[in-house]
C-alpha positions as CSV (number, residue, x, y, z in Angstrom):
1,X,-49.0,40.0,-14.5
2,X,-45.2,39.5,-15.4
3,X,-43.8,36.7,-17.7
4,X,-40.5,35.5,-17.0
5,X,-38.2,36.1,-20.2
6,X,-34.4,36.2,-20.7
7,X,-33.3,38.9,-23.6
8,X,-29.9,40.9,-23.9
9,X,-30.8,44.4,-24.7
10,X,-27.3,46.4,-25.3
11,X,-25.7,45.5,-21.8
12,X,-28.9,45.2,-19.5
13,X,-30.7,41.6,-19.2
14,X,-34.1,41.7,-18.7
15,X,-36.0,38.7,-16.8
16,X,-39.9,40.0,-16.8
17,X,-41.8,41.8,-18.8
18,X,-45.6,43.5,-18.3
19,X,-47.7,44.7,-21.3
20,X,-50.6,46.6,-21.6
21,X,-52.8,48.8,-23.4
22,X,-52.9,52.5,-22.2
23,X,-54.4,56.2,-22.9
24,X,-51.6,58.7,-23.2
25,X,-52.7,62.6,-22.8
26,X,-52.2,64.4,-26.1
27,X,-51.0,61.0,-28.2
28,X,-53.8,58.8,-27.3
29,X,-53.7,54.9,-27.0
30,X,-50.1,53.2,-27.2
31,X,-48.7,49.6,-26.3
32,X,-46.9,50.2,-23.0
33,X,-44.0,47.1,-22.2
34,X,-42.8,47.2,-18.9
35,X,-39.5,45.7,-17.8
36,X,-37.5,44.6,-15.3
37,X,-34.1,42.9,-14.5
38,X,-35.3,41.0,-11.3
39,X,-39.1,40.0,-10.6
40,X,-38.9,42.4,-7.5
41,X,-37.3,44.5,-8.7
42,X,-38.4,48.1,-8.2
43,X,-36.4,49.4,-11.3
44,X,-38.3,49.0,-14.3
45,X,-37.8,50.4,-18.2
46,X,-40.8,51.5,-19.9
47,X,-41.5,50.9,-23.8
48,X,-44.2,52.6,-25.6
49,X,-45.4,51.6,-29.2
50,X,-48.6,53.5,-31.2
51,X,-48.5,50.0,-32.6
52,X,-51.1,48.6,-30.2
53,X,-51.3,45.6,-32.3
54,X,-47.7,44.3,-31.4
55,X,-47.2,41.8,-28.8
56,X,-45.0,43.3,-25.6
57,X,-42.4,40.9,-27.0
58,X,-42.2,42.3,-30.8
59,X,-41.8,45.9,-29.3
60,X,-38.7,44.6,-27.1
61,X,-37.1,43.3,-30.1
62,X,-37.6,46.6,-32.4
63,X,-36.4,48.4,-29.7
64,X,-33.1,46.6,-29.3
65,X,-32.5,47.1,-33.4
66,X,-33.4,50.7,-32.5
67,X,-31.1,50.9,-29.3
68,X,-27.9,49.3,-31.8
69,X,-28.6,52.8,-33.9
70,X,-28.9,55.1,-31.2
71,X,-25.5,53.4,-30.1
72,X,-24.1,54.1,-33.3
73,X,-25.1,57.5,-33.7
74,X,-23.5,58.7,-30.6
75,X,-20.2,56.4,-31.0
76,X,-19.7,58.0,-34.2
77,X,-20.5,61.7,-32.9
78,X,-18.2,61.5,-29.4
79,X,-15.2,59.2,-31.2
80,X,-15.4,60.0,-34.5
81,X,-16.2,63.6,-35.6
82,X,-19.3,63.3,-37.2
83,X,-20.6,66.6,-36.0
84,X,-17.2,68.3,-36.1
85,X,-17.2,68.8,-40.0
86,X,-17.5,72.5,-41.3
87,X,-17.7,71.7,-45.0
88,X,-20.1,73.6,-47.4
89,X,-20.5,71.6,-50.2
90,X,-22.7,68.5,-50.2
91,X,-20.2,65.8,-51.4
92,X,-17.6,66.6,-49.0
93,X,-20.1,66.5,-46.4
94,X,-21.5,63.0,-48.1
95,X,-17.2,61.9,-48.0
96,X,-17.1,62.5,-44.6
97,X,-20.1,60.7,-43.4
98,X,-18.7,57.9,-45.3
99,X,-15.1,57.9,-43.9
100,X,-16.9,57.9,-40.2
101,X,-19.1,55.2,-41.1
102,X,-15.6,53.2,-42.6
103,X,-13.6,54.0,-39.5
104,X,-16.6,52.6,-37.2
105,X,-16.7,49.4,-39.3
106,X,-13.2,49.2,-39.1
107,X,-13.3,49.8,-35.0
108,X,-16.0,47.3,-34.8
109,X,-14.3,44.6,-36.5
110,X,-11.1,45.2,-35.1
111,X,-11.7,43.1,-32.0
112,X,-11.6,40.0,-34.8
113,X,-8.9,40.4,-35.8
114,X,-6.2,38.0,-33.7
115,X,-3.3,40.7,-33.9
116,X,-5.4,43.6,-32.4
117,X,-7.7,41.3,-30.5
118,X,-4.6,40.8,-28.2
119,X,-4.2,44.5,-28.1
120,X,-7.9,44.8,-27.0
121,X,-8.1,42.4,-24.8
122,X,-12.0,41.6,-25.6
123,X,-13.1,45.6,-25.9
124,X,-16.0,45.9,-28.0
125,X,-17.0,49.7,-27.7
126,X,-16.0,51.9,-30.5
127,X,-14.5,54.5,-27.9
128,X,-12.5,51.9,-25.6
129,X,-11.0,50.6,-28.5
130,X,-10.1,54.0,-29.6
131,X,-8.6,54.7,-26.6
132,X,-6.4,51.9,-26.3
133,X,-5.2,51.8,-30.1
134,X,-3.9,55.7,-29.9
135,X,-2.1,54.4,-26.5
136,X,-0.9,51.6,-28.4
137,X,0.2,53.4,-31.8
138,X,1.8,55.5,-29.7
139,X,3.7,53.8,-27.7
140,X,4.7,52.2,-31.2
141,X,6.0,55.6,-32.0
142,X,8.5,56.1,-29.4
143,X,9.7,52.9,-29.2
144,X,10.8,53.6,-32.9
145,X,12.1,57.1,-32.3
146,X,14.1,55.6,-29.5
147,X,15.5,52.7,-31.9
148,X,16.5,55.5,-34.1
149,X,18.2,57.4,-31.5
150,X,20.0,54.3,-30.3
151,X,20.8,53.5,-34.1
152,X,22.3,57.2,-34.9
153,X,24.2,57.3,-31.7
154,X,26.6,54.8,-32.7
């Protein structure tokens, strides 16, 4: 039976969820959540703990901190080059992990700050913002080249 609940997890809100107890072929027993947006609904998202101990609800929430690091993970590999480096030596590999993982905590935060937040316009994802800052920058640039221009030609 389905139990009405109301949780966020990344931009999908789930409304019911099912849990249950089930044999898996070759893993063996598991926690299986079930859930769905609508009550009706014929879509439905499937969790699976080896935890069986963990109420349906407790493997919902470790899943949403795990779905924040999957979303990390791939922002910082599609936007940010963290697969593109072709380094040999372990500290510059180690220096540019950690200029990824600066430029993602300054993308993240950029949307508070009130100068760029106007810029944004409430984006929150590391590769929208991206986007719209090298438009933006950009479009910085040529209005200064053609302030230049203007200056010289006079």
């Amino acid at each position: 039976m389905f139990k009405r609940i109301n949780k966020m997890v990344g931009e999908q809100r789930f409304k019911w969820i099912y849990e249950t107890t089930v044999v898996m072929k070759n893993i063996g027993l598991v926690k299986l959540v079930i859930l769905r947006e609508r009550r009706n609904s014929k879509s439905c998202t499937f969790l699976f703990s080896n935890n069986t101990d963990l109420k349906g609800f407790h493997v919902l929430e470790y899943y949403k901190k795990r779905w924040s690091i999957e979303v990390f993970h791939r922002d910082c590999k599609q936007h940010l080059g963290m697969g593109e480096y072709q380094v040999r030596r372990l500290d510059a590999v180690v220096i540019h992990l950690h200029l990824v993982v600066l430029a993602y905590t300054l993308l993240k935060n950029a949307c508070y700050n009130p100068f760029l937040n106007s810029i944004l316009d409430r984006v929150k994802a590391v590769g929208s913002i991206c986007r719209i800052l090298k438009w933006w920058v950009f479009n910085q640039l040529l209005i200064k080249v053609k302030e230049q221009r203007g200056a010289l030609s006079i």
